[in-house]
Residue, then its C-alpha position, 0 to 999 in steps of 0.5 A: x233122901x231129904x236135904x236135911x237128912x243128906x246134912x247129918x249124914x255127911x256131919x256125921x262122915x266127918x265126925x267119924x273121920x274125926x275119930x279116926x283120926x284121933x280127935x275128940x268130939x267137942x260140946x258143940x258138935x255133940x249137940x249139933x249132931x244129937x239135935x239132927x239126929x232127931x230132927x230127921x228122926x235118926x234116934x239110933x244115931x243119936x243114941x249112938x252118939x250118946x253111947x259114945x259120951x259114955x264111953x269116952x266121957x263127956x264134953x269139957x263143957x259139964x251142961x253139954x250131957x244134960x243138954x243132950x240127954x234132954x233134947x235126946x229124951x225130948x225128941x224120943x218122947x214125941x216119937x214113942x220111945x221113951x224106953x230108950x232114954x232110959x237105958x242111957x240115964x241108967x249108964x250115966x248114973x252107973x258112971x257118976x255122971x251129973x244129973x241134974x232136975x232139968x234131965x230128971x223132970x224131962x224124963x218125969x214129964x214124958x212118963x206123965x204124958x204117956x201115963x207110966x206114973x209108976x215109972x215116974x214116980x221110980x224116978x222122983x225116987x232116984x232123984x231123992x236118992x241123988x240128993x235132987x229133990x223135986x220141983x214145981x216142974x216136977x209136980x206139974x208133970x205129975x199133976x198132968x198125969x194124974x189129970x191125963x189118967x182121970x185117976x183123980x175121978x171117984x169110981 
């Protein structure tokens, strides 16, 4: 096992023991831990801690969540898992998290890149409905995809 990987797992103990005994996960452990998670490719982990600021809340800092979503989405995006961040901003939304355009544009982007425009364009219709409209960082990602697809190509 890996220098790096033998790190997390140890934070991770003590992040438990934290718990255990009745304490709370502060912003910037979250993000610690979210960040090795997927340095170490670890996204179970990372989902699971994610599942746990559901449960229990965010952080006091408000930006903590959206900067976990997207490093989460980040990280599962380059792995191929895309599906995964998903299920967790369906929770969010379901518990009246914030979400905001940095988070929405992440997700927007990785379905762009893997060609999923329908998916996409799902989420550019959430963000309406939230009251978040698109931006340029939204239409460039579908501009990529368009262009990644070759469906601006006659036939």
């Amino acid at each position: 096992m890996g220098t790096a990987k033998l790190e997390i797992l140890t934070a991770l103990k003590l992040s438990y023991e934290m718990l255990a005994q009745g304490l709370n996960l502060n912003s910037a452990i979250m993000h610690s831990l979210t960040s090795g998670f997927c340095k170490v490719n670890q996204l179970d982990d990372a989902e699971w801690l994610m599942e746990h600021m559901l449960l229990h809340g965010p952080p006091a800092y408000p930006g903590t969540q959206q900067l976990l979503v997207v490093l989460f989405t980040s990280y599962a995006r380059s792995l191929g898992k895309l599906e995964d961040t998903v299920s967790i901003l369906e929770e969010m939304l379901a518990r009246n998290f914030l979400i905001d355009k940095v988070t929405y544009n992440t997700l927007i982007f990785g379905y762009c890149k893997e060609g999923k425009l329908e998916e996409a364009f799902n989420l550019r219709e959430e963000m309406a409905k939230r009251g978040t409209g698109p931006d340029i960082f939204t239409y460039t990602s579908f501009s990529m995809g368009f262009l990644t697809e070759e469906r601006w190509r006659k036939p």
